[in-house]
C-alpha positions in Angstrom: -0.6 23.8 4.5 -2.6 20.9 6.8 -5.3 21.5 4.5 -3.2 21.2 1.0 -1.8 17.8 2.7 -5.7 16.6 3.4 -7.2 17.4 0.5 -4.0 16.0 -1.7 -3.8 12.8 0.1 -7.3 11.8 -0.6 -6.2 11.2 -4.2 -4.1 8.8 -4.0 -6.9 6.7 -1.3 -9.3 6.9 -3.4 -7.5 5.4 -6.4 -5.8 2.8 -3.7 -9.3 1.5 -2.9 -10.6 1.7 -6.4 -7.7 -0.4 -7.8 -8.3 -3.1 -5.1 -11.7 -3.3 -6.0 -10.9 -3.5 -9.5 -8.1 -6.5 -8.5 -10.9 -8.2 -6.4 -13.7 -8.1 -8.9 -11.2 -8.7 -12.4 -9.8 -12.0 -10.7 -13.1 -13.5 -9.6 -15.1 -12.5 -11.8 -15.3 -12.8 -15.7 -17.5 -10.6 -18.2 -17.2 -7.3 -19.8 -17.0 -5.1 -16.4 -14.1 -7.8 -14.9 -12.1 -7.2 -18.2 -12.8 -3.4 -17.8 -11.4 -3.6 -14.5 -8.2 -5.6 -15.9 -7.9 -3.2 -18.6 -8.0 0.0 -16.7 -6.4 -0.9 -14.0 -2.8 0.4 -14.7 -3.9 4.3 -15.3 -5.2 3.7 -11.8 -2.1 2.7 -10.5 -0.1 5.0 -12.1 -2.9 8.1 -10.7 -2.3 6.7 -7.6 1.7 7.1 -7.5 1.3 10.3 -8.6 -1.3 11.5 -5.9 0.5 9.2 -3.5 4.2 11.5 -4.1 2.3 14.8 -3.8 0.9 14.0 -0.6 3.9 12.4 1.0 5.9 15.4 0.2 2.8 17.9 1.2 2.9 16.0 4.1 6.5 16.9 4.9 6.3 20.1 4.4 3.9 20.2 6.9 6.0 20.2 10.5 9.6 20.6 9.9 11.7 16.9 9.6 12.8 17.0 13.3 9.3 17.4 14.5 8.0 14.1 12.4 10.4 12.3 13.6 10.4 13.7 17.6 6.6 12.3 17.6 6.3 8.4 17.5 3.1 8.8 15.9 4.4 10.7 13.2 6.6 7.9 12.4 3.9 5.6 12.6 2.6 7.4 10.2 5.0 8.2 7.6 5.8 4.2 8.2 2.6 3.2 6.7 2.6 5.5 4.1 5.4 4.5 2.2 4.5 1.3 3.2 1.3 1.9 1.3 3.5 3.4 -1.4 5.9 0.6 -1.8 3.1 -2.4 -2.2 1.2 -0.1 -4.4 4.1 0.5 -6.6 5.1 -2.8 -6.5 1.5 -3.4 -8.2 1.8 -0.9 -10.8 5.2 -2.5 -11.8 3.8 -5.7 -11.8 0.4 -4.9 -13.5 2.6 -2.6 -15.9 5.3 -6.0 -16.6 2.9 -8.4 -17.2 -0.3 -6.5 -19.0 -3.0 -8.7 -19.5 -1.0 -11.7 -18.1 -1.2 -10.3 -14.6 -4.4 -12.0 -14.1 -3.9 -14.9 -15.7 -3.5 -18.3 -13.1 -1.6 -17.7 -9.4 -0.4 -14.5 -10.6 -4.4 -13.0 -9.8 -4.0 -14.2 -6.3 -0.4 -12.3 -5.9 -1.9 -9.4 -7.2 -5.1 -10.1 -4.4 -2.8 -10.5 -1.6 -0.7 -7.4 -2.5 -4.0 -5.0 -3.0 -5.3 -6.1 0.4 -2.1 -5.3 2.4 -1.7 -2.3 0.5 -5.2 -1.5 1.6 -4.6 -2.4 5.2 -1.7 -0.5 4.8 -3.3 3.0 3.6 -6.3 2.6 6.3 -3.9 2.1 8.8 -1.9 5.3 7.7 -5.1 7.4 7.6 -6.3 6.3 10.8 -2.7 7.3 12.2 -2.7 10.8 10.2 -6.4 11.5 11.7 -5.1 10.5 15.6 -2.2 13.3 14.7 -5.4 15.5 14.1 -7.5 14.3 17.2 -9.4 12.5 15.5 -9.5 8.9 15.9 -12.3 6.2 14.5 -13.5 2.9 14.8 -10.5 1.2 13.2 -8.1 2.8 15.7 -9.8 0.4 18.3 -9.4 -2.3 16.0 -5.8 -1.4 15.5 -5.7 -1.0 19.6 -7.2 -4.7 20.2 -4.6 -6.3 17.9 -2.3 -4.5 20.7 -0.6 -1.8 18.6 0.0 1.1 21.2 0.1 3.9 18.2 1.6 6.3 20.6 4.9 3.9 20.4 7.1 3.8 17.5 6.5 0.6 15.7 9.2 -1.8 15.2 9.8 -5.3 14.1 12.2 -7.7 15.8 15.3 -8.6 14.2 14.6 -12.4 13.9 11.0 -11.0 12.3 13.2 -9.4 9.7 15.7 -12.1 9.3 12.5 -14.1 8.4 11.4 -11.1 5.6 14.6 -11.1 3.8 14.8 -15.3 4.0 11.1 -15.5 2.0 12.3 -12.3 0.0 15.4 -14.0 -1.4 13.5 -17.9 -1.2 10.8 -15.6 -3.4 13.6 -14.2 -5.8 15.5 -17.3 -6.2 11.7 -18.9 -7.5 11.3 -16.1 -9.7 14.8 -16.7 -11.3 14.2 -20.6 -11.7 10.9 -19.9 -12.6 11.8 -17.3 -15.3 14.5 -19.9 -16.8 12.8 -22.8 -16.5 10.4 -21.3 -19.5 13.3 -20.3 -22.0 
C-alpha cells in the first residue's frame, strides 16, 4: 500500500508546482503563454484537489490511525499536508470566484503569496513523508537550520495563534467593507 500512497501523491505535487509556476509567470508576465497560464489555471487546481484527497486518504490507510498519530513525525507530516491542501484549496476557490479577475491589481499578489506557502508547504510535507521512509534530502537540513527538530511534534504558541485569528478576522472584516463599499 506504501507504494499506491507514493506513486498517488506525486499527482497532486506535480500539479501544486505547476500551478505556482503558472501564478508566478501569469502575474508578471503578459503575452499569449501568461494568459494561457491564467486561463488554465483552475483545471490545475481542481487536478490537484483531486490527486491531493486520494493521497491523503492512501496515506491513511497506510499504518493504522493510532500509529500516525503515536509517531511525531507522522504528525508532522499529515500537518503539512492538509496544510498544503487547505492553501491550495483556498486557491482553487479563489481562482474559481473571481475567473479572469483573480489576476487583475493586488489580487495577483494574494494569489503569489498563497502559491508560495502552499509550495513551502507541500516540500516541507514531502521532505517529512521521505524522513518516515529514511530518506532525508537537502531541504531537511534547511528545515533543520531554521531549528525545526522534525522528530518533535510541531506546535504553535497560543499568543502565535491569537495573532492568526486577529489578522484572519482584521482580513475578513476588509473583505466585508471592501465588498460593500463597491455596491
Amino acid at each position: 500500500m506504501a507504494a499506491t500512497h507514493h506513486m498517488l501523491i506525486h499527482f497532486p505535487l506535480a500539479f501544486w508546482a505547476l500551478a505556482t509556476l503558472m501564478i508566478l509567470y501569469g502575474a508578471v508576465m503578459t503575452g499569449r503563454l501568461a494568459e494561457l497560464c491564467r486561463a488554465a489555471l483552475l483545471p490545475v487546481l481542481v487536478l490537484s484537489l483531486l490527486g491531493a484527497l486520494a493521497g491523503i486518504v492512501s496515506g491513511f490507510l497506510i499504518w493504522p490511525l493510532e500509529a500516525n498519530l503515536a509517531s511525531p513525525l507522522a504528525r508532522n507530516h499529515i500537518l503539512m499536508a492538509f496544510w498544503s491542501l487547505g492553501i491550495f484549496a483556498m486557491l482553487t476557490a479563489l481562482v474559481w470566484k473571481a475567473g479572469e479577475a483573480a489576476f487583475d491589481g493586488a489580487r495577483r499578489w494574494a494569489l503569489v503569496i498563497l502559491a508560495l506557502i502552499g509550495g513551502l508547504f507541500f516540500a516541507t510535507a514531502g521532505t517529512l513523508g521521505g524522513h518516515l521512509l529514511g530518506s532525508s534530502t537537502a531541504f531537511s537540513l534547511l528545515i533543520d537550520l531554521l531549528g525545526w527538530e522534525i522528530y518533535t511534534t510541531f506546535y504553535s504558541p497560543l499568543w502565535v495563534v491569537a495573532v492568526m485569528v486577529i489578522i484572519g478576522l482584521a482580513a475578513a472584516m476588509l473583505g466585508l467593507l471592501g465588498q460593500r463599499s463597491r455596491r
